[in-house]
N, CA, C and O atoms as a Tripos MOL2 file, in Angstrom:
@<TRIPOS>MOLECULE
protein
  284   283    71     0     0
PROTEIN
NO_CHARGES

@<TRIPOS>ATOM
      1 N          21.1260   36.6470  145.9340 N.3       1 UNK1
      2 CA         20.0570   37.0850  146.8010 C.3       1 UNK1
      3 C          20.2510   38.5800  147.0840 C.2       1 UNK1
      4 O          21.3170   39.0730  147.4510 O.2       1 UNK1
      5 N          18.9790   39.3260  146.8530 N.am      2 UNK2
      6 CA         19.0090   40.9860  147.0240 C.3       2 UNK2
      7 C          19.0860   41.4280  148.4880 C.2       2 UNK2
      8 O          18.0880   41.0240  149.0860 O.2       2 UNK2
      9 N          19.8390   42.0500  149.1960 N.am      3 UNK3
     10 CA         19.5490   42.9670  150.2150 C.3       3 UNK3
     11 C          18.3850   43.0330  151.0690 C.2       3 UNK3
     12 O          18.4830   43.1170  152.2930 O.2       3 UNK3
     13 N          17.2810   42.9980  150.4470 N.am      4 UNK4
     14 CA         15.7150   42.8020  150.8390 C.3       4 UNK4
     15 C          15.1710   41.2040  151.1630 C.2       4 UNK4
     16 O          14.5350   40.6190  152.0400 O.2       4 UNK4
     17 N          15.8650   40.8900  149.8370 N.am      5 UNK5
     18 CA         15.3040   38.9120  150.2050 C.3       5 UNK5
     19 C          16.2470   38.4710  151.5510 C.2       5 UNK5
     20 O          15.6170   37.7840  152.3550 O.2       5 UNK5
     21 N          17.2530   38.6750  151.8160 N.am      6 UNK6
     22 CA         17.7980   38.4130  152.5580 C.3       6 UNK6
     23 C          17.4460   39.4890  154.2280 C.2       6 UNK6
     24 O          17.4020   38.8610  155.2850 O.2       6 UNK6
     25 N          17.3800   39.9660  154.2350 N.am      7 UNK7
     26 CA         16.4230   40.5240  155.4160 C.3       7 UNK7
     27 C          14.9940   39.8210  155.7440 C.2       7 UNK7
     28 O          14.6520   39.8500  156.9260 O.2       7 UNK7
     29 N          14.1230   39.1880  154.8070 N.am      8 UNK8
     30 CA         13.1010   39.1480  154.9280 C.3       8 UNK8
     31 C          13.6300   37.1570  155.3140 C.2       8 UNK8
     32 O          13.1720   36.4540  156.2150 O.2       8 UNK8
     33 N          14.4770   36.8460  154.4690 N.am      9 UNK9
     34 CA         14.6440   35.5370  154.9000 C.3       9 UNK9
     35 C          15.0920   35.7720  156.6550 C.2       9 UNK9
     36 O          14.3200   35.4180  157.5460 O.2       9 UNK9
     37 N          16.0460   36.2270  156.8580 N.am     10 UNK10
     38 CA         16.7900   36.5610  158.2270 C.3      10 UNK10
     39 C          14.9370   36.9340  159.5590 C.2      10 UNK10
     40 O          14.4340   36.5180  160.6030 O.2      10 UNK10
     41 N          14.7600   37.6650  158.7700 N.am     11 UNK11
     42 CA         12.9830   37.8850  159.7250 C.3      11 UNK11
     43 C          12.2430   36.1290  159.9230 C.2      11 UNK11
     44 O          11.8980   35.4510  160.8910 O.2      11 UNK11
     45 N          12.2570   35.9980  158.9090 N.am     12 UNK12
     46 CA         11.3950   34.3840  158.8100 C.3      12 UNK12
     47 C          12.0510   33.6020  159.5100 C.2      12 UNK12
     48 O          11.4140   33.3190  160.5250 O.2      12 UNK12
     49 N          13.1580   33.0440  159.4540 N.am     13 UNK13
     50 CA         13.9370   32.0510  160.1930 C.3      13 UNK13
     51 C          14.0520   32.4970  161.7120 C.2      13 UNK13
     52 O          14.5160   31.7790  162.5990 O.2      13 UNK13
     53 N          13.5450   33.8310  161.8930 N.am     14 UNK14
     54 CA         13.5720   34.3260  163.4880 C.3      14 UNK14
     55 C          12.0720   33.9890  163.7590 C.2      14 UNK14
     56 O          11.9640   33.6190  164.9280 O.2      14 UNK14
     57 N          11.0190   33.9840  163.1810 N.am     15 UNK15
     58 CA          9.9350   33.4980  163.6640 C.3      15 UNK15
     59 C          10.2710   32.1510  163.4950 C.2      15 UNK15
     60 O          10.3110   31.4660  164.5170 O.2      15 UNK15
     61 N          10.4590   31.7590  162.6890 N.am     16 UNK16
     62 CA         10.3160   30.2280  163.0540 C.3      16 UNK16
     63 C          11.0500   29.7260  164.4040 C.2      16 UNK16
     64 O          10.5420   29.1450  165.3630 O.2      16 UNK16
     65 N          11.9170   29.9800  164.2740 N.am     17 UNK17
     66 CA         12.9100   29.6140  165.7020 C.3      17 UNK17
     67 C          12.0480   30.0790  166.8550 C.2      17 UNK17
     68 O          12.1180   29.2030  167.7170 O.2      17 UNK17
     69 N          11.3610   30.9470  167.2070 N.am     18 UNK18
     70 CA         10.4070   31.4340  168.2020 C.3      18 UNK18
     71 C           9.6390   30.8190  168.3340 C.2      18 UNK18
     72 O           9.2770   30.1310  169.2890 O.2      18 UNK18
     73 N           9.2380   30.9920  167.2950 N.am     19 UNK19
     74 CA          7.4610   29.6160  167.4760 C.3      19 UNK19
     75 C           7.6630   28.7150  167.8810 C.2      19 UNK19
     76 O           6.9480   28.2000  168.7410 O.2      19 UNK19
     77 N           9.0370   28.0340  167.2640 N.am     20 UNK20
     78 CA          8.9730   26.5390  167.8910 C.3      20 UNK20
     79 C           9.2300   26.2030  169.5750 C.2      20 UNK20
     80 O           9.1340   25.1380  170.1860 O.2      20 UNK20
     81 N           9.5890   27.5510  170.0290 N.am     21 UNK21
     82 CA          9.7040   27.8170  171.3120 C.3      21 UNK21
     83 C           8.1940   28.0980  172.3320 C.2      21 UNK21
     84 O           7.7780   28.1760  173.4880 O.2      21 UNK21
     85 N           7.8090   28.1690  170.8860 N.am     22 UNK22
     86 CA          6.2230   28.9990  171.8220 C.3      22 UNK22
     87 C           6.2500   29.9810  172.2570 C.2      22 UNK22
     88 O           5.6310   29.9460  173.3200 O.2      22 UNK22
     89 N           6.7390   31.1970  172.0010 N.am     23 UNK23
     90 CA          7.4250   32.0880  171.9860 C.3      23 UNK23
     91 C           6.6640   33.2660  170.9890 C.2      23 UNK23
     92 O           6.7680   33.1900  169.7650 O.2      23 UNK23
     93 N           5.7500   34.5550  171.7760 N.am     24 UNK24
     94 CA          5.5460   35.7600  171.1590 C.3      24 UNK24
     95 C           6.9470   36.6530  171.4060 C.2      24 UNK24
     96 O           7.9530   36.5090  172.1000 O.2      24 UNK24
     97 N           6.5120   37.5460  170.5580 N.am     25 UNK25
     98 CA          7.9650   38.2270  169.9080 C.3      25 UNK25
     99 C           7.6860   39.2850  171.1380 C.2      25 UNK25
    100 O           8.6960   39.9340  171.4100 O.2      25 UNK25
    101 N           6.4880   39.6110  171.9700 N.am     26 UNK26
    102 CA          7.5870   40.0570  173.8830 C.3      26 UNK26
    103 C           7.7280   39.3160  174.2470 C.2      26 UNK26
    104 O           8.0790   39.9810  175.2210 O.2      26 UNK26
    105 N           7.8880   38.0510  174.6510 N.am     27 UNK27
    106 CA          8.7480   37.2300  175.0850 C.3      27 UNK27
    107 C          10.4430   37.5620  174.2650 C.2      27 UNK27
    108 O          11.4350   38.1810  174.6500 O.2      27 UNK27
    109 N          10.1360   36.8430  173.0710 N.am     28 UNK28
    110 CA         11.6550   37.5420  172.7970 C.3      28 UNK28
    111 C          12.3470   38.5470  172.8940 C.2      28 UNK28
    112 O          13.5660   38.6710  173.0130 O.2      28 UNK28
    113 N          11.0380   39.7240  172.8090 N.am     29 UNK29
    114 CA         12.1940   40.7450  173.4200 C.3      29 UNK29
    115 C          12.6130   41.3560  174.7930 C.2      29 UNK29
    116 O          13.3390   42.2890  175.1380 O.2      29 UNK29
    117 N          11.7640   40.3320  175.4920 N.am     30 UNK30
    118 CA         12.0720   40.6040  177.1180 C.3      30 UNK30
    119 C          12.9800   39.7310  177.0430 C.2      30 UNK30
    120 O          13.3800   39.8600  178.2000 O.2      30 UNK30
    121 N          13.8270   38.7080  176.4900 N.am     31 UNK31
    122 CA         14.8560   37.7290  176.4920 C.3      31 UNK31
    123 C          16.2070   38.7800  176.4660 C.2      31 UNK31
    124 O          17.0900   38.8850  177.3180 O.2      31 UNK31
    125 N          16.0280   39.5920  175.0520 N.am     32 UNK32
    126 CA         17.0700   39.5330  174.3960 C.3      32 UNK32
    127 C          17.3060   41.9510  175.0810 C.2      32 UNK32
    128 O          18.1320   42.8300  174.8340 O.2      32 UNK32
    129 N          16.1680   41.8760  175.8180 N.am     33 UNK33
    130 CA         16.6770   43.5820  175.9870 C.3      33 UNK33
    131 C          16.2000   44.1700  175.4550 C.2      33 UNK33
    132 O          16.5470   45.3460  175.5710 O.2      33 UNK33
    133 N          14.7670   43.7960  174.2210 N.am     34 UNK34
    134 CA         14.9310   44.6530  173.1830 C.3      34 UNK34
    135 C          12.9900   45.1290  173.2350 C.2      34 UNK34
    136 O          12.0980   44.5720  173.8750 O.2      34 UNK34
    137 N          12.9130   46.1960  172.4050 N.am     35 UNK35
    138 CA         11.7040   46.3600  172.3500 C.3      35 UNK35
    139 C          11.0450   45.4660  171.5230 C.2      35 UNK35
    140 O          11.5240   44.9030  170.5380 O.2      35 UNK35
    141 N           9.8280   45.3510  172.0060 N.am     36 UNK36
    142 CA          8.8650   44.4240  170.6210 C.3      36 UNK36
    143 C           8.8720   45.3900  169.0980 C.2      36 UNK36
    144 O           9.0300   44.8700  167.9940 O.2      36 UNK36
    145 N           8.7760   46.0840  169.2030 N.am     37 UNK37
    146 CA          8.5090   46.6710  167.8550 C.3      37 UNK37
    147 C           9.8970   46.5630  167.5100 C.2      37 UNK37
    148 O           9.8240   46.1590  166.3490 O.2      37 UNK37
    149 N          11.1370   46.6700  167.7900 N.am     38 UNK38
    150 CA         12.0800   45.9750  167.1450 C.3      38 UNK38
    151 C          12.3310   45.0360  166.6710 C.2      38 UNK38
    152 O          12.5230   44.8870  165.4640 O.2      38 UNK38
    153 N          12.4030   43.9310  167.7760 N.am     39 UNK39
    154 CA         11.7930   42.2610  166.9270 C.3      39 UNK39
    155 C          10.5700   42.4350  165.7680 C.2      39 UNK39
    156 O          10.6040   41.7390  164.7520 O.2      39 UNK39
    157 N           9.7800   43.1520  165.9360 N.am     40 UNK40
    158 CA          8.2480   43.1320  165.0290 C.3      40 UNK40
    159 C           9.2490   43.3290  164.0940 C.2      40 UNK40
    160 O           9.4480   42.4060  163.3040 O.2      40 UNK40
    161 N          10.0220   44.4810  163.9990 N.am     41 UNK41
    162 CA         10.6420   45.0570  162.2420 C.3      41 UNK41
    163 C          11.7640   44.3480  161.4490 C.2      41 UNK41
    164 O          12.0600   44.3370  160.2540 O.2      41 UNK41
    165 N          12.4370   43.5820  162.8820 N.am     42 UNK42
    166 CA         12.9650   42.3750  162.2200 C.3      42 UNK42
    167 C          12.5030   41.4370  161.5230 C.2      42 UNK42
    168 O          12.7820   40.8910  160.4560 O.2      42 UNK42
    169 N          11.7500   41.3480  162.3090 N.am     43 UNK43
    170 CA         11.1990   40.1160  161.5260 C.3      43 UNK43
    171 C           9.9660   39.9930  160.0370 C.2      43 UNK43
    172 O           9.5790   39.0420  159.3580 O.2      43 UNK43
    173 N           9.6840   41.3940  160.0300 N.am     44 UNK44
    174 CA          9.0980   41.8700  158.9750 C.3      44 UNK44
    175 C           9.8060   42.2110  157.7540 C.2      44 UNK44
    176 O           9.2390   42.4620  156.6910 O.2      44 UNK44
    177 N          11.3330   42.2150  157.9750 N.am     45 UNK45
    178 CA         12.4630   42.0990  157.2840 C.3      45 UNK45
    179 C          12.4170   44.0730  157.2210 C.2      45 UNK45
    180 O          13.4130   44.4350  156.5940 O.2      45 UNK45
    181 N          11.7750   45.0010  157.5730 N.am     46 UNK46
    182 CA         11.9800   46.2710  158.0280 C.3      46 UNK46
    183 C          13.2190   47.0580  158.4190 C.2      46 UNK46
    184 O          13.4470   48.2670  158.4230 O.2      46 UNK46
    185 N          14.0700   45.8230  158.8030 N.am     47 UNK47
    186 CA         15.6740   47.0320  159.4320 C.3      47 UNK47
    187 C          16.7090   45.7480  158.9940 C.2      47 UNK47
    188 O          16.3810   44.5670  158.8810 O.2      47 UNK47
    189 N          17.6520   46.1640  158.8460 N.am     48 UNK48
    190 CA         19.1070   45.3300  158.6020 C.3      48 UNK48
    191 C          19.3140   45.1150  160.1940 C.2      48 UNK48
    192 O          19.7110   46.1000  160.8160 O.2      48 UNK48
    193 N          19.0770   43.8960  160.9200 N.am     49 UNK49
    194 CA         19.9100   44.2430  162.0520 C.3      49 UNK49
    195 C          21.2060   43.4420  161.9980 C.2      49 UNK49
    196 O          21.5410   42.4570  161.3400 O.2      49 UNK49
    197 N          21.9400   44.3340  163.0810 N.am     50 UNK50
    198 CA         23.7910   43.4870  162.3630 C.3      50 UNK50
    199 C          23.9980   42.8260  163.4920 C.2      50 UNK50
    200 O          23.4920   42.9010  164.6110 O.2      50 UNK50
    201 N          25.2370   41.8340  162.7790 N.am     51 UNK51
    202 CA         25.1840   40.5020  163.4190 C.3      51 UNK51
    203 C          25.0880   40.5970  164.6550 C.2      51 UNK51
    204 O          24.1260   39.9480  165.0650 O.2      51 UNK51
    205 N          25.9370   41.3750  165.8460 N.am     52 UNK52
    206 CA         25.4910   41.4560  167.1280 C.3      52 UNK52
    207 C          23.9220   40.9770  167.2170 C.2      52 UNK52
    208 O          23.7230   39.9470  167.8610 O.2      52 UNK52
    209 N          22.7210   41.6770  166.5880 N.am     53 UNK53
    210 CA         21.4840   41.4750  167.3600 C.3      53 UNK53
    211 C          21.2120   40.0130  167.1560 C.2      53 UNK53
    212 O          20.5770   39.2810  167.9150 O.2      53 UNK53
    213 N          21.9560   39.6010  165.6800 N.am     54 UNK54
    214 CA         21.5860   37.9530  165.2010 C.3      54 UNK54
    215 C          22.1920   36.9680  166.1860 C.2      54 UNK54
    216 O          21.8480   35.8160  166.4510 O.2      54 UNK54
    217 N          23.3630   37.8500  166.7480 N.am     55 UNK55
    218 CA         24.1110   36.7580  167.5870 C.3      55 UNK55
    219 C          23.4710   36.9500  169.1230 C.2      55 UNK55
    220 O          23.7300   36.0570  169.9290 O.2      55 UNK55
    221 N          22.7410   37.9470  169.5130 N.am     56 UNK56
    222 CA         21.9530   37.9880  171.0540 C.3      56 UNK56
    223 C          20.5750   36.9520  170.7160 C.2      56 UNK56
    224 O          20.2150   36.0430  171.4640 O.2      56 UNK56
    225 N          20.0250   37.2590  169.6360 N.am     57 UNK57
    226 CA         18.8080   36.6970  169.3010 C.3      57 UNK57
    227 C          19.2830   34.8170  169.3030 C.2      57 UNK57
    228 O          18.5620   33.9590  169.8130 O.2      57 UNK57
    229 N          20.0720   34.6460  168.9000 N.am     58 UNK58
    230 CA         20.1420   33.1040  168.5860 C.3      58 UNK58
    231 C          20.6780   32.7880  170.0090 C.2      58 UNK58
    232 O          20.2330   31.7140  170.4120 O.2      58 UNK58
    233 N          21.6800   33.5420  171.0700 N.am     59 UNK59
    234 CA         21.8050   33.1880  172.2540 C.3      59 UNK59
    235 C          20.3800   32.2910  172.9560 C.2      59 UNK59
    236 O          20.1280   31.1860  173.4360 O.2      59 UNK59
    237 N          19.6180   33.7420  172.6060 N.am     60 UNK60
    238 CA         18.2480   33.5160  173.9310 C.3      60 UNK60
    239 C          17.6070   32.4370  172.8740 C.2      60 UNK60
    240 O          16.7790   31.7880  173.5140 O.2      60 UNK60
    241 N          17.6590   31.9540  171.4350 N.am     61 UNK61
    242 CA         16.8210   30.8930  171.2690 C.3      61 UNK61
    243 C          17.9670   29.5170  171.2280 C.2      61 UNK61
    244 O          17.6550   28.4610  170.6790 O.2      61 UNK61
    245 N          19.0380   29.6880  171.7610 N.am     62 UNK62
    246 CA         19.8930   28.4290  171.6080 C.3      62 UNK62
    247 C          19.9720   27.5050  170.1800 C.2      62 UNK62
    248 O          19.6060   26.3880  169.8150 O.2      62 UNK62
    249 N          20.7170   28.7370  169.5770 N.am     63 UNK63
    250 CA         20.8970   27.9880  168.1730 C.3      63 UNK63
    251 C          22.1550   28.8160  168.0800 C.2      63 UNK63
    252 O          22.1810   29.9340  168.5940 O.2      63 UNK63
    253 N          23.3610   28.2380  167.3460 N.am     64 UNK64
    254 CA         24.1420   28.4990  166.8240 C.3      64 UNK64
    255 C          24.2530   29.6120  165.5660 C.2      64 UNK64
    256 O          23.4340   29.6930  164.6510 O.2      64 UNK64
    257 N          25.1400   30.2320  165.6860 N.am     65 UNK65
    258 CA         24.9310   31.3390  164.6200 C.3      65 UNK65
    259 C          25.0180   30.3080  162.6590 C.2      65 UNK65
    260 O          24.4770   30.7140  161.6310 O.2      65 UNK65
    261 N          25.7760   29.1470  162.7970 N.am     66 UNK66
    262 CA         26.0080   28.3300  162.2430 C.3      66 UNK66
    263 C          24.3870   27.8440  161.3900 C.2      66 UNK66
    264 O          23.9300   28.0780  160.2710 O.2      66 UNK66
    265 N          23.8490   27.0130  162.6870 N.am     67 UNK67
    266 CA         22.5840   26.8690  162.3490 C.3      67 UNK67
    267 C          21.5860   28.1500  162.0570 C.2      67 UNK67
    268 O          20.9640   27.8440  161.0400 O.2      67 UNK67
    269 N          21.2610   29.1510  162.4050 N.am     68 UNK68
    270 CA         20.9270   29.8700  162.0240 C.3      68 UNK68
    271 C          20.5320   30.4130  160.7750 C.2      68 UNK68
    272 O          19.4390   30.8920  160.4740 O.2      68 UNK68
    273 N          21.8730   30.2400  159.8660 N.am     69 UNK69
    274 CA         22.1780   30.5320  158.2080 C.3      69 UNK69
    275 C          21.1830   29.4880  157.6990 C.2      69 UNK69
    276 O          20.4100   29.9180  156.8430 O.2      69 UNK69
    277 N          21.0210   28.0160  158.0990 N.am     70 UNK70
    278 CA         20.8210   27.3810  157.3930 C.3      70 UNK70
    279 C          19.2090   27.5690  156.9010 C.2      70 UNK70
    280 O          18.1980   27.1610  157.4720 O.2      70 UNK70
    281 N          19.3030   28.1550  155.9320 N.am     71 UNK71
    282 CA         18.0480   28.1730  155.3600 C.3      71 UNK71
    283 C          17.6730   28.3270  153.8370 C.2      71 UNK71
    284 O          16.4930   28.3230  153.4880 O.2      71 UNK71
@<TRIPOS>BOND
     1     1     2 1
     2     2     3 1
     3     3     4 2
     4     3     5 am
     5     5     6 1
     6     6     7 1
     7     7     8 2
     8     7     9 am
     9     9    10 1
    10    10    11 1
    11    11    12 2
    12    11    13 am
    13    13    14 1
    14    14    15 1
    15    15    16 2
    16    15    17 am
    17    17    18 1
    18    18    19 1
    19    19    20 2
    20    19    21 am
    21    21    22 1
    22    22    23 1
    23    23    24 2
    24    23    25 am
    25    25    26 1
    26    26    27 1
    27    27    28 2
    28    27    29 am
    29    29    30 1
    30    30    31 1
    31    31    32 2
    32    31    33 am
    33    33    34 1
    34    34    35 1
    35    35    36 2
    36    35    37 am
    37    37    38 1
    38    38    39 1
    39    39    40 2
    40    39    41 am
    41    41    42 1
    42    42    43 1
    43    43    44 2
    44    43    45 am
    45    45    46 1
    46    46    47 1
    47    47    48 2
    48    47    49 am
    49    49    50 1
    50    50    51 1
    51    51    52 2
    52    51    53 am
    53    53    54 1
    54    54    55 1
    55    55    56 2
    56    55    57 am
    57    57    58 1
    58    58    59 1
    59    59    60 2
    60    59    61 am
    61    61    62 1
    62    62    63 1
    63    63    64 2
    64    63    65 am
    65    65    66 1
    66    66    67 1
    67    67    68 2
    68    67    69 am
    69    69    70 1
    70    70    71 1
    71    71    72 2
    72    71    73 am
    73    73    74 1
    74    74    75 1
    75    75    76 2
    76    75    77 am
    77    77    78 1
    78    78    79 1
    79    79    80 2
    80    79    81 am
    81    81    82 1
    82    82    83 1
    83    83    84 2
    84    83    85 am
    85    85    86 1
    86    86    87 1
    87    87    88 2
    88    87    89 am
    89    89    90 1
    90    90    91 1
    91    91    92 2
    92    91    93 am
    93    93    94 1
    94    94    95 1
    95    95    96 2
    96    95    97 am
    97    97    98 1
    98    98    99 1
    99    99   100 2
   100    99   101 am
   101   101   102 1
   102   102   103 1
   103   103   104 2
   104   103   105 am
   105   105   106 1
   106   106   107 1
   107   107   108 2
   108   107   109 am
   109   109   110 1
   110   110   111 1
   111   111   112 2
   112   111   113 am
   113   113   114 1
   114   114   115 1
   115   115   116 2
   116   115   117 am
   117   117   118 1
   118   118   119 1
   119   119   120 2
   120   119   121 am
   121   121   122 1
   122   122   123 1
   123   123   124 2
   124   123   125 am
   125   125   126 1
   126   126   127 1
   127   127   128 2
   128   127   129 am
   129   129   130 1
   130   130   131 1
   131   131   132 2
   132   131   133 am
   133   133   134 1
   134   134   135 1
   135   135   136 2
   136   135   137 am
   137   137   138 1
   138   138   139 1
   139   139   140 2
   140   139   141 am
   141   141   142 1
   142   142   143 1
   143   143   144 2
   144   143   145 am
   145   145   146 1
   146   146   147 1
   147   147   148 2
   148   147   149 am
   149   149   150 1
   150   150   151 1
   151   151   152 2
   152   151   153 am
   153   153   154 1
   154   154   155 1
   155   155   156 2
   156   155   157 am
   157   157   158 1
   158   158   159 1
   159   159   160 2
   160   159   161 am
   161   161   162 1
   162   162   163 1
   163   163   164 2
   164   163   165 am
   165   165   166 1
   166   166   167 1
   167   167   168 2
   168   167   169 am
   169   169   170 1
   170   170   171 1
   171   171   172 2
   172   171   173 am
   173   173   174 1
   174   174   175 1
   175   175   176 2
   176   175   177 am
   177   177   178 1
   178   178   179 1
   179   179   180 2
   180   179   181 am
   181   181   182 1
   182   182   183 1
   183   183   184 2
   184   183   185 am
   185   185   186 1
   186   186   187 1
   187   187   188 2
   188   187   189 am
   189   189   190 1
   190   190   191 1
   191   191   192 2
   192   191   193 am
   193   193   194 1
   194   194   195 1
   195   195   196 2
   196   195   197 am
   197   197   198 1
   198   198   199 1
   199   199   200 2
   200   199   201 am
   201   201   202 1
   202   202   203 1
   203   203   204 2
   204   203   205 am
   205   205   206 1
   206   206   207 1
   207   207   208 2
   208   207   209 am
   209   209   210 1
   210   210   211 1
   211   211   212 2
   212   211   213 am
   213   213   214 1
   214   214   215 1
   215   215   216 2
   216   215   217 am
   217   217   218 1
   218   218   219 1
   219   219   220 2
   220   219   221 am
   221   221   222 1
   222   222   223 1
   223   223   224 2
   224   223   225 am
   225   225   226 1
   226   226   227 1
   227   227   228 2
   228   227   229 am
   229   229   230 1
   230   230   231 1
   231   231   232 2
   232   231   233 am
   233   233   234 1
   234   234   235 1
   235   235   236 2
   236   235   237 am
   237   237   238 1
   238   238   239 1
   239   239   240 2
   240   239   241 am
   241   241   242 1
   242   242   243 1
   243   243   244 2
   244   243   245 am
   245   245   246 1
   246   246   247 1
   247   247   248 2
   248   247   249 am
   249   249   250 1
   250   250   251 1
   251   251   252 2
   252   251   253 am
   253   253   254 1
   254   254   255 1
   255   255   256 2
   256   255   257 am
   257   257   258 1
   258   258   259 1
   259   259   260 2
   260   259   261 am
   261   261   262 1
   262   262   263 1
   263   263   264 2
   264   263   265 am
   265   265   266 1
   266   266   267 1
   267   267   268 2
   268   267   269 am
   269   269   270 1
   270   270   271 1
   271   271   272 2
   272   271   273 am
   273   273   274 1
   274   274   275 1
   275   275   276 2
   276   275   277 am
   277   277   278 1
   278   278   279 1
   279   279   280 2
   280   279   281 am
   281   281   282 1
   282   282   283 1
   283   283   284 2
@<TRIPOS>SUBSTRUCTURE
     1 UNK1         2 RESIDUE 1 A UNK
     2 UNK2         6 RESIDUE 1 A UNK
     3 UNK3        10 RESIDUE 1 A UNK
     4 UNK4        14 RESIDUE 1 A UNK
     5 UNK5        18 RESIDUE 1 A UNK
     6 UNK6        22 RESIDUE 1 A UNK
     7 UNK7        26 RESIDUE 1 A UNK
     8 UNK8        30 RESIDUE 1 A UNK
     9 UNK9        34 RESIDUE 1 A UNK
    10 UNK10       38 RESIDUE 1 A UNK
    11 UNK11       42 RESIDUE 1 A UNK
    12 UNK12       46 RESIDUE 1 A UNK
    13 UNK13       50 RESIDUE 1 A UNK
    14 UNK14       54 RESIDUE 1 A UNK
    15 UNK15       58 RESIDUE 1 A UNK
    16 UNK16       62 RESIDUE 1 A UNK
    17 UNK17       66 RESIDUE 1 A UNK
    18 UNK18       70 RESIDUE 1 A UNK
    19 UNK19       74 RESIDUE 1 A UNK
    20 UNK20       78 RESIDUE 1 A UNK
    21 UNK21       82 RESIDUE 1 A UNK
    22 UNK22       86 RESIDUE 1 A UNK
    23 UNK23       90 RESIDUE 1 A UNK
    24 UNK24       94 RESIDUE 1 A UNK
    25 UNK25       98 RESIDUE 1 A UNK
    26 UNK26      102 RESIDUE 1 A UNK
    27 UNK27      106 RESIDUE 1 A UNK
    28 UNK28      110 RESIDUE 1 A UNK
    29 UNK29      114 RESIDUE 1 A UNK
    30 UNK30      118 RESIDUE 1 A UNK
    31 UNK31      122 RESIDUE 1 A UNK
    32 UNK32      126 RESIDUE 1 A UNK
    33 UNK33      130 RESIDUE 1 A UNK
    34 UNK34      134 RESIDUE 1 A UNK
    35 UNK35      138 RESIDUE 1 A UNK
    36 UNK36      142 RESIDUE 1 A UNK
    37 UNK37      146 RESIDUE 1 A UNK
    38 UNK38      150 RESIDUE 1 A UNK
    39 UNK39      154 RESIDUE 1 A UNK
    40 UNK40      158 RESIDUE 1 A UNK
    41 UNK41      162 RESIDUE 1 A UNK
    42 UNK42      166 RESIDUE 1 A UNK
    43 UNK43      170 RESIDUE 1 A UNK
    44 UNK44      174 RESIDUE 1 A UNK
    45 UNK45      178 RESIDUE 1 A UNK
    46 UNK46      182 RESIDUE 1 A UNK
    47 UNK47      186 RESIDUE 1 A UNK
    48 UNK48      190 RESIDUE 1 A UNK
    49 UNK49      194 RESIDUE 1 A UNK
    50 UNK50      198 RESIDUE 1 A UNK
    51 UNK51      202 RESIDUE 1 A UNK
    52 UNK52      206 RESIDUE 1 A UNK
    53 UNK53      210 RESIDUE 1 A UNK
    54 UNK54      214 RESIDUE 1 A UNK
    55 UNK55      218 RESIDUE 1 A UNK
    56 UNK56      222 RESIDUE 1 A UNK
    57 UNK57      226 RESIDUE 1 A UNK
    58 UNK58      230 RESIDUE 1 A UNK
    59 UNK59      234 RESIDUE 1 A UNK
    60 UNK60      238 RESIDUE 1 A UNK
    61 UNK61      242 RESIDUE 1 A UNK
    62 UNK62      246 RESIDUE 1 A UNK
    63 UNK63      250 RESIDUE 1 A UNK
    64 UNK64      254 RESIDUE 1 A UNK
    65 UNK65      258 RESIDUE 1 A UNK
    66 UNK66      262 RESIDUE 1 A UNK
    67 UNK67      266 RESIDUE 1 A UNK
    68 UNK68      270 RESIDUE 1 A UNK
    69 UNK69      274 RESIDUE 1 A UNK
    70 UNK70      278 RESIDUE 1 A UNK
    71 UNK71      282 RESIDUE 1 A UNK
């Protein structure tokens, strides 16, 4: 998996986890500290964010960094 597919997977599996929360991405980023247009570029697969943000982001959606990967 390229650098890019894997960002863009890492973006997708963060919307999904949101949605199923019911959850717009300001909501998530009033969770997690962060601006919306940050979450937006995450999840557009736009920026590498490193594990810290993966590991604040899965805090506020209560998933394991474990579960997380699985995709």
């Amino acid at each position: 998996m390229s650098k890019e597919q894997l960002k863009k997977k890492v973006g997708q599996r963060i919307v999904e986890l949101r949605s199923q929360k019911g959850w717009s991405q300001s909501d998530l980023a009033r969770e997690c500290n962060k601006d919306r247009q940050a979450i937006e570029k995450i999840e557009n697969g736009k920026v590498n964010p490193t594990i810290f943000t993966i590991s604040e982001i899965c805090k506020v959606l209560k998933v394991s960094l474990s579960d997380f990967f699985k995709f």
